[in-house]
C-alpha positions, 0 to 999 in steps of 0.5 A, a space after each residue: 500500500 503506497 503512502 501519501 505523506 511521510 515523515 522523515 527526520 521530524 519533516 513531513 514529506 508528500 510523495 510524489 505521484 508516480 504519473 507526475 514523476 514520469 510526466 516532469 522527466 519526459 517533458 523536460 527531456 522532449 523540451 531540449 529537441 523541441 525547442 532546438 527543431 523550432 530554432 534551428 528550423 525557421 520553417 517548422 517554427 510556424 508549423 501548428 503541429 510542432 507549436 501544439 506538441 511544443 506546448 502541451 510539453 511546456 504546460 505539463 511540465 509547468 503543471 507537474 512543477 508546480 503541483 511538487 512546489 505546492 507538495 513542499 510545506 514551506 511553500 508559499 500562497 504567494 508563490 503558488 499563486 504566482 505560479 499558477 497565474 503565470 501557467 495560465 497566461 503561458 497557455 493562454 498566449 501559446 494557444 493562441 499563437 498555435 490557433 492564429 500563429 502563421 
């Protein structure tokens, strides 16, 4: 039986899902290519495909980060706040670009 929370040393700890484990390696790893096809390759920067791929990527992983920064006992409401604002403008502007980019 898997637990949620632990605590170690005094500290309590939540565990982290192993779905968003997997979900923060994978995305930041496909990122680097990603990001490199969209520089190196002017051409694809306006391909709908790519842009789509390129922001589901960044948004799961700003999504999986911010979900483990929440996880941490010593983060604050402030910064969570900030940091799900900043997720919201990010996937409102790149869905744009994807739907309107040339």
């Amino acid at each position: 039986m898997q637990v949620s929370s632990r605590i170690v040393y005094g500290r309590k700890f939540h565990v982290t899902p192993v779905w968003m484990w997997w979900l923060q390696r994978l995305s930041g790893i496909a990122l680097g290519p990603l990001v490199a096809l969209h520089i190196w390759m002017p051409d694809m920067a306006q391909n709908r495909l790519l842009n789509a791929v390129l922001l589901a990527m960044v948004v799961g992983h700003g999504y999986s980060g911010i979900k483990r920064l929440v996880q941490s006992e010593r983060a604050s409401a402030m910064i969570t706040m900030h940091a799900w604002l900043w997720l919201a403008v990010v996937t409102v502007l790149g869905f744009l670009i994807v739907l309107y980019g040339r």
